[in-house]
C-alpha angles and dihedrals in degrees: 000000000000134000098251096045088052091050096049084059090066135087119274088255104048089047088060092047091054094074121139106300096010111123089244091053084049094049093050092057092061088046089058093044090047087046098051099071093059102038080051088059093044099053094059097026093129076073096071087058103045108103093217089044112040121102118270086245092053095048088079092046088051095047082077099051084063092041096252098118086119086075090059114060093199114011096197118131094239087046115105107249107247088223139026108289087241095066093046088052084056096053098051092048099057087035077120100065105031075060089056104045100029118140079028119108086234101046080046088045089047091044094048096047101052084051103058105018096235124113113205097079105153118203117192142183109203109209091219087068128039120212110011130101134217117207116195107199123209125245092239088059097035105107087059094061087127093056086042096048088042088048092054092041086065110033089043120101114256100248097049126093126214141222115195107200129178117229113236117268101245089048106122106274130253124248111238109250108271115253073206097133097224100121121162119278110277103007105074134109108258128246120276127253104253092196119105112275108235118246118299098032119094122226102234111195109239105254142162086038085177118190112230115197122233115250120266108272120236089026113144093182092057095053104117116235 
């Protein structure tokens, strides 16, 4: 607030007191400095909850407004984050759609792969046995069996059981998901804003832009439910 709107809030008399030198003068001038940090804030505070803009400690906070706090232990800003900043940014972005499409192989696919980064994620639902599902992980991804195995937990549907099994090692291995920006039509992440962020808010590089394929069309395995 500046010093002059905060003079105008005053009485008459204390308005003519508050002339250049005088204590009061003095005194509104610290208000206006205390006050310029947080209006800073304020004034780019849609940065906070831009995925691509928003500070490292404040991805794990957002990962609960887009129901994905299952992939952060503990979201708590002095908490290490589980996986690079980049892939949670991901995740928060496409929230949307791993809403839309959750307890569905694809919404588990997409969901896998953001995550870790690998493609190559098989989901399979032996006949033998209904209901459960058998997940093969990559190579690539096999040393994050516990965040796989946490991620399907949760994006699973609730009847269902699950077998987390790692792919051989000589299997052919999978292609890193691209940072390639082409995601489907309405389901990816905006653009960010280019214009200076204010005071108090870091200015965070868009990274970990992840393409996320459409689902198969005429699929009725993939419709979400």
């Amino acid at each position: 607030m500046r010093r002059a709107a905060i003079e105008r809030l005053l009485p008459a008399a204390y308005q003519r007191a508050a002339g250049p030198g005088s204590v009061l003068g003095a005194l509104l001038d610290v208000m206006e400095a205390l006050h310029a940090p947080d209006e800073a804030v304020l004034a780019d505070v849609d940065a906070l909850f831009d995925p691509y803009r928003t500070p490292d400690g404040f991805v794990a906070y957002l990962t609960r407004w887009v129901a994905m706090d299952h992939v952060v232990a503990a979201p708590r800003a002095d908490a290490p984050l589980p996986l690079p900043a980049g892939r949670l940014r991901d995740l928060v972005a496409h929230g949307a759609l791993l809403a839309r499409w959750r307890g569905t192989p694809y919404g588990m696919r997409t969901a896998l792969e953001l995550a870790t980064g690998v493609t190559g994620f098989v989901l399979d639902e032996p006949p033998e046995r209904p209901f459960h599902l058998v997940v093969r992980v990559p190579p690539a991804a096999a040393d994050r069996l516990a965040l796989v195995t946490r991620i399907i937990e949760a994006e699973k549907p609730a009847a269902v059981t699950v077998e987390v099994l790692a792919s051989p090692v000589d299997a052919e291995p999978a292609d890193p998901v691209s940072a390639t920006p082409s995601p489907p039509p309405d389901s990816g992440p905006p653009e960010p804003d280019t214009a200076e962020p204010a005071a108090g808010v870091a200015a965070v590089r868009a990274v970990g832009r992840a393409h996320v394929p459409a689902p198969l069309p005429h699929d009725p395995s993939e419709e979400p439910s």
